[in-house]
N, C-alpha and C positions, 0 to 999 in steps of 0.2 A: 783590360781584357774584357771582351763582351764574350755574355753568353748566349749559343745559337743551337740551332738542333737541324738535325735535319734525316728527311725516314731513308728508313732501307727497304727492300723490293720485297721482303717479307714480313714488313709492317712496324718493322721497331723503331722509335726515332732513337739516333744517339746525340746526344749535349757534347759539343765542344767550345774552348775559351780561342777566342781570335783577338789579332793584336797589329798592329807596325802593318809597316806596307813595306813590300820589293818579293824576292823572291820567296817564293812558299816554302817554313820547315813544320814539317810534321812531326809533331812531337808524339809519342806512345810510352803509356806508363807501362807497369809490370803487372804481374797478379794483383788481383784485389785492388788495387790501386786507382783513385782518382787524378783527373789532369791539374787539379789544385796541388799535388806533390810538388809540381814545376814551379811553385809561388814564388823562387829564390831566383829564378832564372826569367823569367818574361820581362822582366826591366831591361835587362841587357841585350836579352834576345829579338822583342821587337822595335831596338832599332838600327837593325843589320834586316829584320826579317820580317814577312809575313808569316806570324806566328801561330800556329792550328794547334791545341794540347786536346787531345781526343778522350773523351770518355768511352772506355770498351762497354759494348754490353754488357747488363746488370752492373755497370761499375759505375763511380759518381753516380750522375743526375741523368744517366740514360735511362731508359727504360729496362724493366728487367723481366724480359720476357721465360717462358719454362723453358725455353729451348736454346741452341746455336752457341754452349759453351764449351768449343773446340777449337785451337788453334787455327785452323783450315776457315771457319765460319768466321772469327777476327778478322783475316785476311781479307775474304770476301767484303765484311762489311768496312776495311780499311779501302779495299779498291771504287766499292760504291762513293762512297766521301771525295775521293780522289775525282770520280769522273763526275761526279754533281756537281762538285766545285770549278768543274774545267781546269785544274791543275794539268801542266805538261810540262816545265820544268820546276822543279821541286827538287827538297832533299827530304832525310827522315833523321828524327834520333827519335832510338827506342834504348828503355832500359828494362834489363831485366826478361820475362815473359813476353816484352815488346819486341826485342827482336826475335824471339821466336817468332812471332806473329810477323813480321817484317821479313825475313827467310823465309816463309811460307807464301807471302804476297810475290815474292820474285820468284820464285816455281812458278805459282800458277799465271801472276799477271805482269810481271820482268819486261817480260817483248814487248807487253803492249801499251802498258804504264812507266818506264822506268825510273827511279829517283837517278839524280845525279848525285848527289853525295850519302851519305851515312854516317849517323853517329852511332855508335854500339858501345852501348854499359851492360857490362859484368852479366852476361849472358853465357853459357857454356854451349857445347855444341852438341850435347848429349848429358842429360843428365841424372840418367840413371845408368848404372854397370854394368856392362856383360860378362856374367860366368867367365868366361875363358882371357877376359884384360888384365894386364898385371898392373899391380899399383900406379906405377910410372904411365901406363895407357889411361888409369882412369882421372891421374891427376889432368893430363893434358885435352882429357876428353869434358872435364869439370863434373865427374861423373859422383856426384856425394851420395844420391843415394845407392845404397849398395846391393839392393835384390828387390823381388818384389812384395816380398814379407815386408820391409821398411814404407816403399810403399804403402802400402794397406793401411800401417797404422798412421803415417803423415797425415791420408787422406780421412781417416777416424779423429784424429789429432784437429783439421780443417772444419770438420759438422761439426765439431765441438766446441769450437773456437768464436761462440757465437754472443759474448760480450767483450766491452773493453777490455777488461782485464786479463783473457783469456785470449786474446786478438794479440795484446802486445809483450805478453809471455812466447807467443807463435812469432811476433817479429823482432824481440829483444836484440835475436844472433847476426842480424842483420843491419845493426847500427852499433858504433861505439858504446862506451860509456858516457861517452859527452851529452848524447841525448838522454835528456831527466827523462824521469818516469812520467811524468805530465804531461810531456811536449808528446812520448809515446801514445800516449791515450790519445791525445788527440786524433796524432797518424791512426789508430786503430780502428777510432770513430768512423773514420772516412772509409776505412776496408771495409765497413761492416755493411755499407752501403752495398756491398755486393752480397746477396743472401748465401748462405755457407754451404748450403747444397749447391747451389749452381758453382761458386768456388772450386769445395771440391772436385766437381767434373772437371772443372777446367783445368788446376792443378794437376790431376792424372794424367791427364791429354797432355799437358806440355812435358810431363817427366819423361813421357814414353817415347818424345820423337827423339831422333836423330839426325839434325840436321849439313851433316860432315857433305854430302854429297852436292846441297845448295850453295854452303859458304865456299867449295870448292870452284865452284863456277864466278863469282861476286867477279865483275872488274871497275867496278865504279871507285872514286877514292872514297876512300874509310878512315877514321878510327875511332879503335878500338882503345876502349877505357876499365882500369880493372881498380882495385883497392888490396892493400896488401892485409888488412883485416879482413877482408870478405868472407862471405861463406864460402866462396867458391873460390878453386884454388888459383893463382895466376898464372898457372903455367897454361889454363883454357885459354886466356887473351892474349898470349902469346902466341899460342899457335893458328889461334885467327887471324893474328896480325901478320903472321908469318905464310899463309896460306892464301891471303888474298894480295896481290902483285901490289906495290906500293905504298901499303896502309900504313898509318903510325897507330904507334903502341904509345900509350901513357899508363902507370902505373901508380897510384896516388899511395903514399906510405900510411902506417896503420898511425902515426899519430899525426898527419895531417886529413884528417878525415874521410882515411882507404879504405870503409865500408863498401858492401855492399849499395848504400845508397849514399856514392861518393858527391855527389852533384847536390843533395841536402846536407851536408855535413861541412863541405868544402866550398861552397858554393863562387865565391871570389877565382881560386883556382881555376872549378870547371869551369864557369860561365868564359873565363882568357883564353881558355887551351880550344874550347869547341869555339868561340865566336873566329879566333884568329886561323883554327881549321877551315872552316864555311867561307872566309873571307882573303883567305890568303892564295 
């Protein structure tokens, strides 16, 4: 994989890894997250694909300017990549905060860019609660945070979360036990690349959307991929998969590595289930 950069119209460059030749997939990590998380998947992947793993703003080896950490401003600068590169037929997997960011790109830029396929990891549709949702709504909504008091302190939790050890405490709940304590640090390392203020912002801004009214519209094929340890519950990827016409569901079990970060954990697995989705 080579590393490339390239700017956005409001001056930031972002770093991405490129790979394989044929059809473009874009890859988008999650919060905090660098496009080196994918290190388990680019052998398999670019050779079905021209492989794009994007560094988001302030994340890896982008630039990390004061500003543009909102779900909406992702998009943006996923759609600028998209048209610099001349992509028009392409696909996308995001995980995580990635498809937030990928939901937001097909509101705004859908007609004029469209991916043709999707991969969707362990992403909810809303994930914070509404007062008036019953349990059973917030499960299928993947609604874990539960008010905006929890809020507040996740996001005090995130500025403070500003070494290793303190980084992979915040990401322990999101991996097995299978991942040592070591291999975490690592991961955490890489988070930390993204400064904890800007984080933070970004974190809030994705807790607070809701994007039930987007994935309602989705007709492209999909799927959706969940983890039955995850944080988030499986009933959210079920009902995406049940809500966009056609899509499969895969659900990885909690002792074959059904974290939240199924595709690091499991990697053999996801890398068969997505190549032979893109390719089938």
């Amino acid at each position: 994989m080579d590393r490339k950069y390239i700017p956005t119209k409001d001056g930031v460059s972002l770093s991405y890894l490129e790979g394989g030749a044929g059809r473009p997939l874009v890859m988008l990590t999650g919060w905090s997250q660098a496009a080196t998380i994918f290190g388990h998947q680019f052998e398999d992947f670019r050779q079905i694909a021209r492989v794009i793993a994007l560094d988001h703003r302030g994340h890896g080896e982008s630039d990390k300017p004061g500003h543009g950490y909102r779900v909406q401003r992702l998009a943006k600068d996923l759609f600028e990549v998209i048209d610099r590169l001349g992509l028009t037929e392409f696909d996308i997997l995001a995980h995580s905060a990635g498809a937030a960011v990928t939901w937001s790109y097909l509101s705004l830029f859908g007609a004029e860019r469209p991916p043709g396929r999707l991969v969707l990891i362990d992403e909810p549709r809303a994930l914070l609660a509404r007062p008036d949702w019953s349990q059973a709504e917030r499960d299928e909504a993947g609604a874990i945070v539960p008010d905006l008091e929890a809020l507040a302190g996740l996001v005090s939790k995130v500025r403070a979360s500003d070494q290793p050890e303190s980084m992979a405490e915040l990401l322990r709940p999101m991996f097995t036990e299978a991942v040592g304590e070591a291999e975490l640090l690592d991961i955490a390392r890489e988070n930390l690349k993204l400064p904890r203020a800007h984080g933070a912002h970004l974190i809030a801004d994705n807790i607070i959307q809701d994007w039930t009214g987007v994935i309602e519209t989705i007709r492209c094929p999909t799927l959706a991929l969940g983890g039955e340890a995850s944080i988030h519950p499986t009933a959210c990827q079920r009902w995406i998969a049940d809500t966009i016409p056609g899509a499969e569901l895969e659900i990885f079990p909690a002792g074959e590595g059904g974290s939240h970060f199924l595709f690091y954990e499991n990697p053999s697995r996801f890398n068969d289930r997505v190549v032979r989705f893109l390719t089938g």
